[in-house]
Biopython code that builds the backbone (N, CA, C, O; Angstrom):
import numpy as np
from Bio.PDB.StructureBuilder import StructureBuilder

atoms = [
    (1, "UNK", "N", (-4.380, -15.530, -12.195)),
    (1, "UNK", "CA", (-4.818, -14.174, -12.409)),
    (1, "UNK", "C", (-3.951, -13.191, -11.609)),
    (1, "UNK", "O", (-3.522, -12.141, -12.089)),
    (2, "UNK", "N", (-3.725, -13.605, -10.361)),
    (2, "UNK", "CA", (-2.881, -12.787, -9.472)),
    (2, "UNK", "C", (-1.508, -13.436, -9.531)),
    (2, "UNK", "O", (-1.320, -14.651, -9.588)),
    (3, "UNK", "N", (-0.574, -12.505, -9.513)),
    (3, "UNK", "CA", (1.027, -12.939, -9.091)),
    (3, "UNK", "C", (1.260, -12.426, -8.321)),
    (3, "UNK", "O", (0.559, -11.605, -7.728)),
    (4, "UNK", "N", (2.756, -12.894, -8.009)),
    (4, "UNK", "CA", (2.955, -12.590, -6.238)),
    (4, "UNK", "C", (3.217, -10.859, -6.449)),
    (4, "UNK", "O", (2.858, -10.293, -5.416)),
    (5, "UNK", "N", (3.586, -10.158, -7.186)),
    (5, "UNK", "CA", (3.863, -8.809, -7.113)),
    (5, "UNK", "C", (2.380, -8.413, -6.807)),
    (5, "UNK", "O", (2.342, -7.250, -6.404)),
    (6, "UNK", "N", (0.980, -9.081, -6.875)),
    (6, "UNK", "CA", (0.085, -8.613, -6.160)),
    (6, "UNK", "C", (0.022, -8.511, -5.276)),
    (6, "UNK", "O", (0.324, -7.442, -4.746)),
    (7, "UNK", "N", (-0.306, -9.313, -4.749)),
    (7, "UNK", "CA", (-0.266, -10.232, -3.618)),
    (7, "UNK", "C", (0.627, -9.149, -2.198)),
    (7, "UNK", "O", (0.279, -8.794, -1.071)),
    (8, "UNK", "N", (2.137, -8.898, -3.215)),
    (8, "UNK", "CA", (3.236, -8.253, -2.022)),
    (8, "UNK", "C", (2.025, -6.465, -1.989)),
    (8, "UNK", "O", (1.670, -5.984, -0.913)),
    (9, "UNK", "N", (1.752, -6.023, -2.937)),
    (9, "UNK", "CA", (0.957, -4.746, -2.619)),
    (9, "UNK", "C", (-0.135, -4.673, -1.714)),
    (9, "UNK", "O", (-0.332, -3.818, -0.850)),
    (10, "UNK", "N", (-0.857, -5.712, -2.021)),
    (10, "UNK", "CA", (-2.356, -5.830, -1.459)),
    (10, "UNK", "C", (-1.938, -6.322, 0.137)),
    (10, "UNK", "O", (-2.825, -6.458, 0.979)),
    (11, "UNK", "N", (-0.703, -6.538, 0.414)),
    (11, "UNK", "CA", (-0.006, -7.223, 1.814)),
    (11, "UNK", "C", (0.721, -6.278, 2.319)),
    (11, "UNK", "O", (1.133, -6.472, 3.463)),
    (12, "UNK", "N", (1.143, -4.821, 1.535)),
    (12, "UNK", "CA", (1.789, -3.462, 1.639)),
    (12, "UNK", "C", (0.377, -2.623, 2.385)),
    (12, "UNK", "O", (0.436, -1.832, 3.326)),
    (13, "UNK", "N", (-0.680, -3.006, 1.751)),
    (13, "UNK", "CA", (-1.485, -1.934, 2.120)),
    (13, "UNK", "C", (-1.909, -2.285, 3.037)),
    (13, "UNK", "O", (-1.813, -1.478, 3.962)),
    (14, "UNK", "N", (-2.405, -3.238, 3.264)),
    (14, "UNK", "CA", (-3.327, -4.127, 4.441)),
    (14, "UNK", "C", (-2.138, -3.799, 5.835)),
    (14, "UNK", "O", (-2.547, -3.160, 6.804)),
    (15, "UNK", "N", (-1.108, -4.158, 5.802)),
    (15, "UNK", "CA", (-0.171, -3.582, 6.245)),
    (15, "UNK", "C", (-0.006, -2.163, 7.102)),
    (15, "UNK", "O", (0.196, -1.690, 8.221)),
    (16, "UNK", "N", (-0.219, -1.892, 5.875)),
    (16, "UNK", "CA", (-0.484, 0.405, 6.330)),
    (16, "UNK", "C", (-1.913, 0.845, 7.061)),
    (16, "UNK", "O", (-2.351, 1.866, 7.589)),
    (17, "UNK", "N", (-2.256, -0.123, 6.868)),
    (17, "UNK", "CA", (-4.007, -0.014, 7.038)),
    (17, "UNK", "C", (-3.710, -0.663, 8.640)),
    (17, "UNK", "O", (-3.660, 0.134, 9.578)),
    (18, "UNK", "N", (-3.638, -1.214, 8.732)),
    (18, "UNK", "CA", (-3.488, -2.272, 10.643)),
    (18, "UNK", "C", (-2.568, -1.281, 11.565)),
    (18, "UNK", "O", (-2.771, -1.091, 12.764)),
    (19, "UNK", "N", (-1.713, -0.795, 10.937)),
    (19, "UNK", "CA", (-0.362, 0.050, 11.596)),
    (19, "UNK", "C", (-1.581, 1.184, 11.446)),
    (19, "UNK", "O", (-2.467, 0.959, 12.270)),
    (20, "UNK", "N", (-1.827, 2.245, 10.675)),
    (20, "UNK", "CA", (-2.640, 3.372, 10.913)),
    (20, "UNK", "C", (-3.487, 3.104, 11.722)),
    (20, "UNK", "O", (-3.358, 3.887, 12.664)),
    (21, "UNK", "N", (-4.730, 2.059, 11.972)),
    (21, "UNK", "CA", (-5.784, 1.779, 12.862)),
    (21, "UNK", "C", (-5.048, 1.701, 14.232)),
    (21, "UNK", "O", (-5.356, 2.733, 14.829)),
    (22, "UNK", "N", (-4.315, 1.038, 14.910)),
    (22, "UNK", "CA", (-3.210, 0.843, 15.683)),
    (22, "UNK", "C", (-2.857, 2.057, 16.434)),
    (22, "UNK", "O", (-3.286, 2.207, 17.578)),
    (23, "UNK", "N", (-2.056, 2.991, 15.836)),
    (23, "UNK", "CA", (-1.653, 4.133, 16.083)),
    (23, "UNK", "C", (-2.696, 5.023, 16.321)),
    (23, "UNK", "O", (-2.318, 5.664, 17.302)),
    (24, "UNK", "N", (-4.043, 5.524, 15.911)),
    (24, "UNK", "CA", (-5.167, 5.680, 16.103)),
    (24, "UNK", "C", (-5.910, 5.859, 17.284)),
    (24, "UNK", "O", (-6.261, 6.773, 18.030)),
    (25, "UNK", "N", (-6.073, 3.970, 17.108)),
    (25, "UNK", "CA", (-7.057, 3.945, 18.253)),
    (25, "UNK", "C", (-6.363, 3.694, 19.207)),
    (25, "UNK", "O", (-6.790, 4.128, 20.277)),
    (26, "UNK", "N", (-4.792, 2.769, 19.242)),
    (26, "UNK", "CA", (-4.328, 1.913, 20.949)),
    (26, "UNK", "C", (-3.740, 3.160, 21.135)),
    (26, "UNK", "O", (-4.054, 3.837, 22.114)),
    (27, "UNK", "N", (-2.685, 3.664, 20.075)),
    (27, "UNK", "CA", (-1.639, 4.870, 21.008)),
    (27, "UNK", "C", (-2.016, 6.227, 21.011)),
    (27, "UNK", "O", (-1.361, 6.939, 21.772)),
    (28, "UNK", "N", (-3.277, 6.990, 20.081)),
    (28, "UNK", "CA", (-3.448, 7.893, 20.036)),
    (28, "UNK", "C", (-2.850, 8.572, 20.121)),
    (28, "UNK", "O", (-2.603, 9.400, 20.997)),
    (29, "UNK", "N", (-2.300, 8.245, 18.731)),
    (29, "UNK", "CA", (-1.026, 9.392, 18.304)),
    (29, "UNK", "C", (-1.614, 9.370, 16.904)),
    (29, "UNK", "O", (-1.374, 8.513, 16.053)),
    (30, "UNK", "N", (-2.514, 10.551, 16.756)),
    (30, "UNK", "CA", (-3.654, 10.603, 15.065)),
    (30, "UNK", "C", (-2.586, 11.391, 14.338)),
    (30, "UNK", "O", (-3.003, 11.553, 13.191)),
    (31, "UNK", "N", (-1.581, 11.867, 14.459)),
    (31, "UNK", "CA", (-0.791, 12.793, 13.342)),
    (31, "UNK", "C", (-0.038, 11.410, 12.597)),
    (31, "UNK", "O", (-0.203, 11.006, 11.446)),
    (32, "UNK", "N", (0.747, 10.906, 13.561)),
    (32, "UNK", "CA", (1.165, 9.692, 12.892)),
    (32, "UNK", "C", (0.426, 8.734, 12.249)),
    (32, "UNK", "O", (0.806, 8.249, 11.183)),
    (33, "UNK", "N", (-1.278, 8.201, 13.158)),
    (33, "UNK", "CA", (-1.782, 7.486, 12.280)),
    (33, "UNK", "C", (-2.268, 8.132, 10.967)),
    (33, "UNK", "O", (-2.479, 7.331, 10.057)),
    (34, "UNK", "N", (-2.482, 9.428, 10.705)),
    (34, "UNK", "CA", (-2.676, 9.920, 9.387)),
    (34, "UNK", "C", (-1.413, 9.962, 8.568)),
    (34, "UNK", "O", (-1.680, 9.592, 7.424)),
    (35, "UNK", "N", (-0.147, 10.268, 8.708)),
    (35, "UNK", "CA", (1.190, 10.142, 8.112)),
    (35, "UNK", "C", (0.759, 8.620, 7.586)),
    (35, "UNK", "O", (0.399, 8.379, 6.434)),
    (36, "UNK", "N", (0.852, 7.759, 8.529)),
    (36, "UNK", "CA", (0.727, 6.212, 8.063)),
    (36, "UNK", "C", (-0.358, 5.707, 6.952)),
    (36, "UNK", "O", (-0.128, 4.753, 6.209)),
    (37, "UNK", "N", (-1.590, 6.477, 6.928)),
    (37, "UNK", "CA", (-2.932, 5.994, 6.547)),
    (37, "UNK", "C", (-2.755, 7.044, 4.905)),
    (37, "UNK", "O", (-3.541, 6.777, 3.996)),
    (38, "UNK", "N", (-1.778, 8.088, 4.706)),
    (38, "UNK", "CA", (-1.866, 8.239, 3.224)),
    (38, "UNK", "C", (-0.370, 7.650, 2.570)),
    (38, "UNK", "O", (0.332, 8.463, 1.968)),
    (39, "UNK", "N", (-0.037, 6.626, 2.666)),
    (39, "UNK", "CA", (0.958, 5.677, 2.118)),
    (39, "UNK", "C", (-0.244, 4.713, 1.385)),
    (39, "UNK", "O", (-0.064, 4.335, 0.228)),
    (40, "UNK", "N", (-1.184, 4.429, 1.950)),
    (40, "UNK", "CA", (-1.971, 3.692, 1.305)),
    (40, "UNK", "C", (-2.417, 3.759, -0.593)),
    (40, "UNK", "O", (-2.396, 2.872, -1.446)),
    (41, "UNK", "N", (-2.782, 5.211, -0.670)),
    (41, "UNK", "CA", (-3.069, 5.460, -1.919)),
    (41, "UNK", "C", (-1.510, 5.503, -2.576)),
    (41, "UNK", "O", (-1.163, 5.383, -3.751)),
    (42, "UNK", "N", (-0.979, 5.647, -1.765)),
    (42, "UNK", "CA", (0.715, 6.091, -2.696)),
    (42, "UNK", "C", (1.393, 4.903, -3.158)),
    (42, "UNK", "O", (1.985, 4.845, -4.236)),
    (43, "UNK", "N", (1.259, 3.554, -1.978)),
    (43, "UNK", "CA", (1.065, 1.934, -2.116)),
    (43, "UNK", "C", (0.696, 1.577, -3.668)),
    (43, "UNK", "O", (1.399, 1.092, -4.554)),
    (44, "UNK", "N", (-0.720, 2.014, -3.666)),
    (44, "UNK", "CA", (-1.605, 1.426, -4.639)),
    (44, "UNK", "C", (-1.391, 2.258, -5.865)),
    (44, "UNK", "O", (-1.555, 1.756, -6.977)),
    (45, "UNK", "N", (-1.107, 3.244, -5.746)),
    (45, "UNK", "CA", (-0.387, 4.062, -7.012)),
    (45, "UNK", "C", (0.857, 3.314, -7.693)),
    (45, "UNK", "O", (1.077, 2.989, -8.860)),
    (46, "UNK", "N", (1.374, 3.211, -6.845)),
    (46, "UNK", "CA", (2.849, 2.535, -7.169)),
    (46, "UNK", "C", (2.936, 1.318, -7.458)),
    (46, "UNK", "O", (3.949, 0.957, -8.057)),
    (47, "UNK", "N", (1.821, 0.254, -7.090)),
    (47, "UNK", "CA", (1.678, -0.949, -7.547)),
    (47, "UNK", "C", (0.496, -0.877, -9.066)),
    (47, "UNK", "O", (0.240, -1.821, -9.813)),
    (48, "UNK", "N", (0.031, 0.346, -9.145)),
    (48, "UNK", "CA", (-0.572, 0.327, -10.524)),
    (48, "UNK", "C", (-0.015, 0.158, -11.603)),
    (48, "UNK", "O", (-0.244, -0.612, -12.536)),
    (49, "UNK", "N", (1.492, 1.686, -11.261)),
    (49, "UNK", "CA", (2.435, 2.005, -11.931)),
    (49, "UNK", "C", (3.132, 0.739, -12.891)),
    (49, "UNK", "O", (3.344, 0.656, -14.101)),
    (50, "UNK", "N", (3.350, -0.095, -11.863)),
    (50, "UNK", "CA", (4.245, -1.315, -12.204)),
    (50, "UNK", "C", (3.310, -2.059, -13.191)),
    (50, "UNK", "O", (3.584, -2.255, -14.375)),
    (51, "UNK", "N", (1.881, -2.551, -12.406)),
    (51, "UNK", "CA", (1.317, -3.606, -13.412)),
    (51, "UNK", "C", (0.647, -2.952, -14.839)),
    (51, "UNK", "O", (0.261, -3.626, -15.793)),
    (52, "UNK", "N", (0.603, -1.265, -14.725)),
    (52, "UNK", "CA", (0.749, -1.398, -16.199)),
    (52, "UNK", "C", (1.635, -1.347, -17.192)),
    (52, "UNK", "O", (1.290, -1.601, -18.347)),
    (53, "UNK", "N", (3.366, -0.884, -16.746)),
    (53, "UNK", "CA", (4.239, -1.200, -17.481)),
    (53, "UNK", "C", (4.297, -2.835, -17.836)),
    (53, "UNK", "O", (4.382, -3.243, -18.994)),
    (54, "UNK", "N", (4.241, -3.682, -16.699)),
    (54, "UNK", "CA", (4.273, -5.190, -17.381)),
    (54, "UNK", "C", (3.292, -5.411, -18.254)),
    (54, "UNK", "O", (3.597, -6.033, -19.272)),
    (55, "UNK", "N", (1.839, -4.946, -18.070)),
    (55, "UNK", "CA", (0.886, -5.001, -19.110)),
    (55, "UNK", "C", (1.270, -4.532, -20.458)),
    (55, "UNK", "O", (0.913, -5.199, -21.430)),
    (56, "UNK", "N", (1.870, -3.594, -20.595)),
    (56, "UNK", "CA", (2.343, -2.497, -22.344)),
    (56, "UNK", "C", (3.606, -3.551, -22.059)),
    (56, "UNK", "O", (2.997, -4.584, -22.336)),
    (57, "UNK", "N", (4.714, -3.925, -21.759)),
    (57, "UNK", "CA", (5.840, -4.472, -21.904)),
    (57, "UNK", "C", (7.031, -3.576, -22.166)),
    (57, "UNK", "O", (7.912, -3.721, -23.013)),
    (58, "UNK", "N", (6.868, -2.564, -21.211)),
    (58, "UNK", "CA", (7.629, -1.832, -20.693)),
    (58, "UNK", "C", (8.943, -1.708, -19.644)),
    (58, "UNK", "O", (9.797, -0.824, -19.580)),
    (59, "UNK", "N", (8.775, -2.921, -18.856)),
    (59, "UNK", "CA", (9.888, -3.833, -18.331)),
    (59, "UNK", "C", (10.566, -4.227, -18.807)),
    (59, "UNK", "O", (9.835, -4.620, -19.716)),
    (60, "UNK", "N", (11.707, -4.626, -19.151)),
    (60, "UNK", "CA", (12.804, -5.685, -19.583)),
    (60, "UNK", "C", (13.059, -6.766, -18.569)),
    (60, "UNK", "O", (13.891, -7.644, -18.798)),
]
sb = StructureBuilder()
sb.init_structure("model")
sb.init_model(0)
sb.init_chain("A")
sb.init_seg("    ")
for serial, (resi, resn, name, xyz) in enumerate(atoms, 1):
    if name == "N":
        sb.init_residue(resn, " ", resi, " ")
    sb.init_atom(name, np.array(xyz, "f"), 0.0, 1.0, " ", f" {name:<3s}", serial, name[0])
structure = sb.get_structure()
């Protein structure tokens, strides 16, 4: 059901998500952890993007 191009997004975000919490709470530096913490939706945008061109067959 899942392929690895999931897998690499859902490991992109989780990713952005640990680094924003991080920056946050250990270094309290909140401008950066917010810079960091809206890549997330932009992540998941961009991995939508893709799996519905492979879905229509829009890839070559």
């Amino acid at each position: 059901m899942f392929k690895r191009s999931d897998y690499f997004i859902i490991t992109a975000v989780m990713m952005s998500f640990i680094v924003s919490a991080y920056l946050w709470f250990i270094v309290k530096d909140q401008q950066q952890a917010i810079f960091t913490a809206i890549w997330i939706p932009s992540i998941f945008t961009f991995g939508i993007y893709f799996k519905l061109c492979a879905l229509m067959g829009l890839r070559k």
